[in-house]
PyMOL Python script that loads the backbone (N, CA, C, O; Angstrom):
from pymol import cmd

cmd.read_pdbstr("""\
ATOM      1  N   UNK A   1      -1.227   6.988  -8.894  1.00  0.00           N
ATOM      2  CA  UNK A   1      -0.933   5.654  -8.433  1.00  0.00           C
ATOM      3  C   UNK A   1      -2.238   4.875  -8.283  1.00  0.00           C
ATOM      4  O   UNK A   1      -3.181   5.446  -7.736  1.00  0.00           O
ATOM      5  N   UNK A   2      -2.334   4.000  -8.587  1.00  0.00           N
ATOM      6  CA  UNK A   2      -3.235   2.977  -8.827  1.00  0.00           C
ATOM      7  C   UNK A   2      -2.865   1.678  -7.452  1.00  0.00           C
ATOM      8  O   UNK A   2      -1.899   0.915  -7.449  1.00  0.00           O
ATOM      9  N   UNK A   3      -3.999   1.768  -6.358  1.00  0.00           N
ATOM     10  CA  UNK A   3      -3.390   0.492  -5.456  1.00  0.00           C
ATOM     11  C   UNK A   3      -4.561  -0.511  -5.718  1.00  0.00           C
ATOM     12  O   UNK A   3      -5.557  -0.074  -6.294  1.00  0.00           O
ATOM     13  N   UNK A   4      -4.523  -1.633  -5.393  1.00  0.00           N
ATOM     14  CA  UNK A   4      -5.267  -2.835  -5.256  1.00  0.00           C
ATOM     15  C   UNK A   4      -4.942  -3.944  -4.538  1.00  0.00           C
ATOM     16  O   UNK A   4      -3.766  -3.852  -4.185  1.00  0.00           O
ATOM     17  N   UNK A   5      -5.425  -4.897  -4.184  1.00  0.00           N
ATOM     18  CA  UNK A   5      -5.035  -5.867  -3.999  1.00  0.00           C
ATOM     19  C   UNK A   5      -5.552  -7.408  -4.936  1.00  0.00           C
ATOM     20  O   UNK A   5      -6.689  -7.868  -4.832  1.00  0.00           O
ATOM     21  N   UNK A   6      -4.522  -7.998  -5.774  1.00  0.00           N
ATOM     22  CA  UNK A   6      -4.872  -8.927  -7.465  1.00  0.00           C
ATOM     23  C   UNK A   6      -5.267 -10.320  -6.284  1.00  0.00           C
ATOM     24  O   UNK A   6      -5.172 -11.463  -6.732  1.00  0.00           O
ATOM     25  N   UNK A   7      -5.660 -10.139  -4.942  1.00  0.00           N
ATOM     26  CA  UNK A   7      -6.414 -11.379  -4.469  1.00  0.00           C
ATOM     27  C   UNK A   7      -7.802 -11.274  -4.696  1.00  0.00           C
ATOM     28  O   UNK A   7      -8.389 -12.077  -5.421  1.00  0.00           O
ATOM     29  N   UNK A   8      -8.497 -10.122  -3.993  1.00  0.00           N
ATOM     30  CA  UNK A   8      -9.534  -9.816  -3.973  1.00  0.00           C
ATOM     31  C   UNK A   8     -10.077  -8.762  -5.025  1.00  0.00           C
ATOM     32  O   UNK A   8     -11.187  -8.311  -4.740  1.00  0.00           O
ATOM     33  N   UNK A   9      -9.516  -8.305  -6.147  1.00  0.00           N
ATOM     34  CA  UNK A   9      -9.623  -7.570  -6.797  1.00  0.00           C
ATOM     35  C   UNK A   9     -10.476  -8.265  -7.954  1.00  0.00           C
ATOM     36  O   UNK A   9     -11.401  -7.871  -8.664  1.00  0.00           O
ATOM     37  N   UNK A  10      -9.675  -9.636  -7.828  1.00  0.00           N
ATOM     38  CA  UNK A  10     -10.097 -10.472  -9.486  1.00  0.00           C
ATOM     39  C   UNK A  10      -8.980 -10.058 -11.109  1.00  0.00           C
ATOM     40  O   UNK A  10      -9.073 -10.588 -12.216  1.00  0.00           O
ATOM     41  N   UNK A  11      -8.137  -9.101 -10.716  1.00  0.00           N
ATOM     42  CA  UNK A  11      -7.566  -8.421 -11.655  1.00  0.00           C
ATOM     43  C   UNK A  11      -5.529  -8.667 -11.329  1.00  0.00           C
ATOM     44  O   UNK A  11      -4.827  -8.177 -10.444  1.00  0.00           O
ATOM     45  N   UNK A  12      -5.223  -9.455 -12.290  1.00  0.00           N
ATOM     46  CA  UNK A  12      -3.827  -9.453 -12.157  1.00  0.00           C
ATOM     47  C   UNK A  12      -3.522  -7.954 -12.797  1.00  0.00           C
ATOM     48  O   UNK A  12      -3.957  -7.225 -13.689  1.00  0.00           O
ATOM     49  N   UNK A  13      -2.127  -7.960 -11.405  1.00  0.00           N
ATOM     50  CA  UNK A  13      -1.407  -6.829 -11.991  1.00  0.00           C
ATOM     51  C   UNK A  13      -0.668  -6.645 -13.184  1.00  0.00           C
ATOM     52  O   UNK A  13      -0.340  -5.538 -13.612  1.00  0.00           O
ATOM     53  N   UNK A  14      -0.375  -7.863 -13.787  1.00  0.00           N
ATOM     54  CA  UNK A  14       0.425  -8.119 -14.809  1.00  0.00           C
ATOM     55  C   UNK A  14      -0.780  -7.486 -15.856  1.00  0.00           C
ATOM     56  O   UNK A  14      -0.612  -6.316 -16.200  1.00  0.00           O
ATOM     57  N   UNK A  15      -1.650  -8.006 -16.232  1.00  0.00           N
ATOM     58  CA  UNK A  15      -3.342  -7.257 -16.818  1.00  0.00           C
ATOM     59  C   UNK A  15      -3.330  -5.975 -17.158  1.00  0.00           C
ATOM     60  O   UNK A  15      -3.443  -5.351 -18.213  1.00  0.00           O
ATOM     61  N   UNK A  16      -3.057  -5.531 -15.264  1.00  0.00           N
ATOM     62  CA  UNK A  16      -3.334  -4.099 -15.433  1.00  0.00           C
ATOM     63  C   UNK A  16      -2.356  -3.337 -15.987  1.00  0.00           C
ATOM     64  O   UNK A  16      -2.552  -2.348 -16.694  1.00  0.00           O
ATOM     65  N   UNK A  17      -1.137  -3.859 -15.623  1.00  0.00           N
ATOM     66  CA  UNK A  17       0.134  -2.625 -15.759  1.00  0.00           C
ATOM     67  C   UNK A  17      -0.012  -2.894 -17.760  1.00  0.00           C
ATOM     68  O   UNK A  17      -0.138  -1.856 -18.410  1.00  0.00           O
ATOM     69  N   UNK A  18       0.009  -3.880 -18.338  1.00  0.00           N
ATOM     70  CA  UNK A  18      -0.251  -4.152 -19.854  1.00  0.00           C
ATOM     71  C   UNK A  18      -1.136  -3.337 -20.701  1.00  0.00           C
ATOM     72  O   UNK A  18      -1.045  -3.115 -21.908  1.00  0.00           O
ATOM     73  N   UNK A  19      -2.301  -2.796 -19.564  1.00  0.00           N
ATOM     74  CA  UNK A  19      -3.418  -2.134 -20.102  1.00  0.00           C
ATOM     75  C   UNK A  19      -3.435  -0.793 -20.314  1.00  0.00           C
ATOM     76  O   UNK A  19      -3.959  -0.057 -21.150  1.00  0.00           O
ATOM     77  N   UNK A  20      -2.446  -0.586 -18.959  1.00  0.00           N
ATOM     78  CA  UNK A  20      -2.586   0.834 -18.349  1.00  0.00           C
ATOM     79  C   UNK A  20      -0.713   1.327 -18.409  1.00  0.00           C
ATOM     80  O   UNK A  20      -0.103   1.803 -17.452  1.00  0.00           O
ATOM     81  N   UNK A  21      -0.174   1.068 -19.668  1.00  0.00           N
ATOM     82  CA  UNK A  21       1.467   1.763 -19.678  1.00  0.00           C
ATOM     83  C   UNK A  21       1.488   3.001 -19.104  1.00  0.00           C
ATOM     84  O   UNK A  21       0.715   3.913 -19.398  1.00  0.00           O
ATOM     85  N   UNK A  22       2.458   3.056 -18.198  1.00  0.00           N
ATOM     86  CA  UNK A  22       3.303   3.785 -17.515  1.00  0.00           C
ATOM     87  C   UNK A  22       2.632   4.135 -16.518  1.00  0.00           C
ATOM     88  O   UNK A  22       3.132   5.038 -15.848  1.00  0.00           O
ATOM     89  N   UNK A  23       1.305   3.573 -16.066  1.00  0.00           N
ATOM     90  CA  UNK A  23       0.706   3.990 -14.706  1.00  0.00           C
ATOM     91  C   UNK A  23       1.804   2.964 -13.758  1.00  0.00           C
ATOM     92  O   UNK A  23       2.415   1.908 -13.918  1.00  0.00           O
ATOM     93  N   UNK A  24       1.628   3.955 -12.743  1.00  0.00           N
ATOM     94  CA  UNK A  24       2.670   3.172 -11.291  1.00  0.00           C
ATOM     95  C   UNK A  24       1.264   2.426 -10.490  1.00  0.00           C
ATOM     96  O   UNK A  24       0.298   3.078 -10.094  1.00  0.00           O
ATOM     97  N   UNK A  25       1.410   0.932 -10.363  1.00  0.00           N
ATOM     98  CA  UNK A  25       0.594   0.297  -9.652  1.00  0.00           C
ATOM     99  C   UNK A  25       1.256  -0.524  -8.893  1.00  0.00           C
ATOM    100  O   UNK A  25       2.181  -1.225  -9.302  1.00  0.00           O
ATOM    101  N   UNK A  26       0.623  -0.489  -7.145  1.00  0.00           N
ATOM    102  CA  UNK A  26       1.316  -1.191  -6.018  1.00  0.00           C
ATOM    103  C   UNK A  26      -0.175  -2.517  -5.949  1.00  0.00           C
ATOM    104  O   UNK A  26      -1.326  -2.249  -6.294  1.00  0.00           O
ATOM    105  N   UNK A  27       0.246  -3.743  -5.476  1.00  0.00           N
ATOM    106  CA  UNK A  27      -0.341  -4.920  -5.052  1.00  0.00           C
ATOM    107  C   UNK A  27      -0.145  -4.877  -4.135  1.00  0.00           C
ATOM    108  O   UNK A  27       1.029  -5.041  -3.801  1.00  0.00           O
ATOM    109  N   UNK A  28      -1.485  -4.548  -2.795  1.00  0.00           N
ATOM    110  CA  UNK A  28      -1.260  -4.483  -1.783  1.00  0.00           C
ATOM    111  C   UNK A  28      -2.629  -4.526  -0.928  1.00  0.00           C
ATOM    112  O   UNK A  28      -3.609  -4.343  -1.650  1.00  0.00           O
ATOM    113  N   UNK A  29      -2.911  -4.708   0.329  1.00  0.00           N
ATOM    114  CA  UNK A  29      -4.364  -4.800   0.864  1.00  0.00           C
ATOM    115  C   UNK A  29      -4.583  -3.415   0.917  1.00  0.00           C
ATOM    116  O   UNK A  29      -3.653  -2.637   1.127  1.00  0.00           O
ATOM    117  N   UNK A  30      -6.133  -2.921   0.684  1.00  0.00           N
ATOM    118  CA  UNK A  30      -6.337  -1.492   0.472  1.00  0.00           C
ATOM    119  C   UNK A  30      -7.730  -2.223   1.630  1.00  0.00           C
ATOM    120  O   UNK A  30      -8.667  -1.461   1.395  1.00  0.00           O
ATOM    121  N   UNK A  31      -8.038  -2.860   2.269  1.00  0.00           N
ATOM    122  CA  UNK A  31      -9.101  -3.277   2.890  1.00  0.00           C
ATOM    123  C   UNK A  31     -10.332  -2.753   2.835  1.00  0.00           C
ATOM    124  O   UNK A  31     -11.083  -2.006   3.462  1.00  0.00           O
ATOM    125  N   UNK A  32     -10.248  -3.718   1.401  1.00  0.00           N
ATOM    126  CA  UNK A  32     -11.545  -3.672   1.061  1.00  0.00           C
ATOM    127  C   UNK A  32     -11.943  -5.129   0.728  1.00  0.00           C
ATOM    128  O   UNK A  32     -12.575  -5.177  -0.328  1.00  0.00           O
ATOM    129  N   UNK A  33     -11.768  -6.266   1.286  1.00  0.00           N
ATOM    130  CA  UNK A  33     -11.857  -7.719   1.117  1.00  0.00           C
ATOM    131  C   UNK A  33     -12.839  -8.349   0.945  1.00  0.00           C
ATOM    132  O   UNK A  33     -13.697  -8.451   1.822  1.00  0.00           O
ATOM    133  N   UNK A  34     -12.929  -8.885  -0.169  1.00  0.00           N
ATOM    134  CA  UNK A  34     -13.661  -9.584  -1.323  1.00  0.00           C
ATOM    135  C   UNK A  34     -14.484  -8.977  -1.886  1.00  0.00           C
ATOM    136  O   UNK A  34     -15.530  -9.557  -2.180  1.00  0.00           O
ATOM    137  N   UNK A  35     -14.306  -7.679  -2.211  1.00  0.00           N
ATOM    138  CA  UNK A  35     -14.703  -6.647  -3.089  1.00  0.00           C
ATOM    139  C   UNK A  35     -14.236  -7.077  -4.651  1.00  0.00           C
ATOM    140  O   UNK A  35     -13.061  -7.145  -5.015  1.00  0.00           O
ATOM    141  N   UNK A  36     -15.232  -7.310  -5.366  1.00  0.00           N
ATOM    142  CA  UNK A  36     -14.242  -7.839  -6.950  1.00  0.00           C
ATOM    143  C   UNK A  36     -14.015  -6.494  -7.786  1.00  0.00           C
ATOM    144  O   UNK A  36     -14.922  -5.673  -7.650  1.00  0.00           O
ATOM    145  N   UNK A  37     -12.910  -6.110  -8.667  1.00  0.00           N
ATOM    146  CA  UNK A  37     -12.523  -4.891  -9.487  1.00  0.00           C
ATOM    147  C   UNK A  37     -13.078  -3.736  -8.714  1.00  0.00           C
ATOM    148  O   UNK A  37     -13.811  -2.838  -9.127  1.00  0.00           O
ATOM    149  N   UNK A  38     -12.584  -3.932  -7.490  1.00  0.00           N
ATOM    150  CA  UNK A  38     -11.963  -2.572  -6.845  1.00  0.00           C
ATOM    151  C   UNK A  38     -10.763  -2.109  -6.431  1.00  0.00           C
ATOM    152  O   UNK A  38      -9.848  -2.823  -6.021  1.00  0.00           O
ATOM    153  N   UNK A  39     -10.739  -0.729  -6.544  1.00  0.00           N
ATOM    154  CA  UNK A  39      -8.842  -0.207  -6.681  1.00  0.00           C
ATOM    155  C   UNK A  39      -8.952   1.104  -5.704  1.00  0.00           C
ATOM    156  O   UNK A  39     -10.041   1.440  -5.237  1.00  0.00           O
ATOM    157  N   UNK A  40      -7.627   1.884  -5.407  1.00  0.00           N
ATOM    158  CA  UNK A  40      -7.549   3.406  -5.048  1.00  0.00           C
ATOM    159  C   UNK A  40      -7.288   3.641  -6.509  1.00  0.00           C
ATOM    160  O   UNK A  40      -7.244   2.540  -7.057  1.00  0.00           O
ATOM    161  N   UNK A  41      -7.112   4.541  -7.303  1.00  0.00           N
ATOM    162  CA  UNK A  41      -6.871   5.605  -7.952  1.00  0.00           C
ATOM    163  C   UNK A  41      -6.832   6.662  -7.418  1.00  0.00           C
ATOM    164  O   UNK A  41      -7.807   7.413  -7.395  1.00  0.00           O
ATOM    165  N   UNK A  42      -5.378   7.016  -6.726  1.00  0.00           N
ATOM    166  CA  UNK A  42      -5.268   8.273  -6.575  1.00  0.00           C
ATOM    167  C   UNK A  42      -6.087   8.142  -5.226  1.00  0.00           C
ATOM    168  O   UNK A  42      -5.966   7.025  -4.722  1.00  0.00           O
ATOM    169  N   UNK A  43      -7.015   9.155  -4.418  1.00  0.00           N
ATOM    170  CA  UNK A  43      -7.538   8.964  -3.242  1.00  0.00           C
ATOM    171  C   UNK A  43      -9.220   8.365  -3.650  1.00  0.00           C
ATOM    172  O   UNK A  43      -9.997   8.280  -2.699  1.00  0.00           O
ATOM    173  N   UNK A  44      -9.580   8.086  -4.637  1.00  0.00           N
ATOM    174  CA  UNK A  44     -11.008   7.906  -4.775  1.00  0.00           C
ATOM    175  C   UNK A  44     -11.008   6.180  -4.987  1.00  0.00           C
ATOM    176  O   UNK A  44     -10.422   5.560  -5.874  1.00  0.00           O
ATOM    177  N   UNK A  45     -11.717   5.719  -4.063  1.00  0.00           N
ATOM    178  CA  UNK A  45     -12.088   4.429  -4.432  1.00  0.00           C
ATOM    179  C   UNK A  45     -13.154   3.927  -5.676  1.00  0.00           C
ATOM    180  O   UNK A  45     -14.344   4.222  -5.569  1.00  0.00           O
ATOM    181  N   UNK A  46     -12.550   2.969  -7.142  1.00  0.00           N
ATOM    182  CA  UNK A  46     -13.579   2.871  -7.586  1.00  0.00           C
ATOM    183  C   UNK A  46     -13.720   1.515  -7.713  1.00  0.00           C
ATOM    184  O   UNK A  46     -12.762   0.744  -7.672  1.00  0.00           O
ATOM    185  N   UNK A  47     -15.760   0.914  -7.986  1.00  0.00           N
ATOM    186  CA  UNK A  47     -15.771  -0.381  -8.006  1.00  0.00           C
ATOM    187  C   UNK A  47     -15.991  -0.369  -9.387  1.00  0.00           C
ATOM    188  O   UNK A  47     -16.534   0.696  -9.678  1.00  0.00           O
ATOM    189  N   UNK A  48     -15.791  -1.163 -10.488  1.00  0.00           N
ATOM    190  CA  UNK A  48     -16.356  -1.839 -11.333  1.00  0.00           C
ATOM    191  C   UNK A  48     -17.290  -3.554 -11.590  1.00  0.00           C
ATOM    192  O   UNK A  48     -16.956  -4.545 -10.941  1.00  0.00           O
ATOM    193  N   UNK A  49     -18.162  -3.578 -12.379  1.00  0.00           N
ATOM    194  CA  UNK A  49     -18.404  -4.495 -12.797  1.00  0.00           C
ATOM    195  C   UNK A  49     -17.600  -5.680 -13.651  1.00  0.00           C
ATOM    196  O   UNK A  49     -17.588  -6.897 -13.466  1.00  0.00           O
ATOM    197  N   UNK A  50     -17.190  -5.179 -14.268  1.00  0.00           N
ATOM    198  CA  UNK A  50     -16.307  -6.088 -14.931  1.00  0.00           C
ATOM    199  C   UNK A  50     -14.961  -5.728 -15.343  1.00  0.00           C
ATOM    200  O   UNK A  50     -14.587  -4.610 -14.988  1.00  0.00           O
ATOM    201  N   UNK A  51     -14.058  -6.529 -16.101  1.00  0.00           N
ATOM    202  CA  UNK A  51     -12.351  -6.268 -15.943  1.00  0.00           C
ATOM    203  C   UNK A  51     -12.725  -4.973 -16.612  1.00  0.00           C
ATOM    204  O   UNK A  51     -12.692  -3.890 -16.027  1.00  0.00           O
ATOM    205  N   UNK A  52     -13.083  -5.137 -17.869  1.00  0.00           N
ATOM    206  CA  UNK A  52     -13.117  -4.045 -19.017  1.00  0.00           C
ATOM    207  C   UNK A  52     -13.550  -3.021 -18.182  1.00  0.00           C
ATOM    208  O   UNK A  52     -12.834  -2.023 -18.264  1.00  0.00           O
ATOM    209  N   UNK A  53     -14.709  -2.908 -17.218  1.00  0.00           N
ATOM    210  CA  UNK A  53     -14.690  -1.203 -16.754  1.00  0.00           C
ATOM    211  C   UNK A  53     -14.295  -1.051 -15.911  1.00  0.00           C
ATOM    212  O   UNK A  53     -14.336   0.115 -15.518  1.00  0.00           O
ATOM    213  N   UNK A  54     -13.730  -1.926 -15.151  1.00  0.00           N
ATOM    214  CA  UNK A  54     -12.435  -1.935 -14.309  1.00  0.00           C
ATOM    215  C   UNK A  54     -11.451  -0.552 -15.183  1.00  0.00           C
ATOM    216  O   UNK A  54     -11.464   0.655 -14.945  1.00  0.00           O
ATOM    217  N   UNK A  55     -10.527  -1.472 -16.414  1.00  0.00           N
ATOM    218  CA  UNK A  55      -9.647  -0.858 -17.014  1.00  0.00           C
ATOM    219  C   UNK A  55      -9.856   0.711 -17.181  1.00  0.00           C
ATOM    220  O   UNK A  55      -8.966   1.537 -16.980  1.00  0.00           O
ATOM    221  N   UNK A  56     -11.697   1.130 -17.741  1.00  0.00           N
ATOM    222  CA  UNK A  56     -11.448   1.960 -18.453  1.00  0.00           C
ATOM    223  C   UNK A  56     -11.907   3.407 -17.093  1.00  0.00           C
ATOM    224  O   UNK A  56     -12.083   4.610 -17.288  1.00  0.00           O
ATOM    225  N   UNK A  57     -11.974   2.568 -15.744  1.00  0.00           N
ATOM    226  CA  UNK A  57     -12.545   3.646 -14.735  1.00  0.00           C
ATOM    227  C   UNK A  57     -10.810   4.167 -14.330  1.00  0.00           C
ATOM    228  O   UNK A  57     -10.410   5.254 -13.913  1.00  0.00           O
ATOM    229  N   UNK A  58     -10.186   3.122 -14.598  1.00  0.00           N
ATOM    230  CA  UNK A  58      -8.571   3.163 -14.193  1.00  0.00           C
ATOM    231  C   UNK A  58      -7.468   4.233 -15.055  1.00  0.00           C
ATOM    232  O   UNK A  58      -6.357   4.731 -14.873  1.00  0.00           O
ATOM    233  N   UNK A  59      -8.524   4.229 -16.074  1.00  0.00           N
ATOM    234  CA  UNK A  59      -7.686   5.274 -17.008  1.00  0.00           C
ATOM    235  C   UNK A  59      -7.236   6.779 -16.829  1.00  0.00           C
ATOM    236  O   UNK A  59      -6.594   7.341 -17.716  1.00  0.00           O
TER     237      UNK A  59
END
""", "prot")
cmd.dss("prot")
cmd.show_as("cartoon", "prot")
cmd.util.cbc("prot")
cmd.orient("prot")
């Protein structure tokens, strides 16, 4: 499971779920606020630099 929140993330979920088929992703505060392309995956928090390594840390 993939959590985030697409306020502070910078990353619509619509994006992600397109990128990432059949991963289960919740939109939700993980409080981490105004953190840009950061997510949970699973229990590990990761940040990226940009969407693209956003996507490919998400994989």
């Amino acid at each position: 499971m993939i959590k985030l929140c697409s306020m502070c993330s910078g990353m619509s979920v619509e994006d992600l779920k397109a990128a990432l088929l059949g991963r289960e992703i919740e939109d939700t505060c993980i409080g981490e606020c105004g953190s840009e392309f950061t997510a949970y995956v699973g229990d590990d928090l990761i940040t990226a630099s940009s969407q693209e390594d956003f996507i490919e840390q998400c994989k």
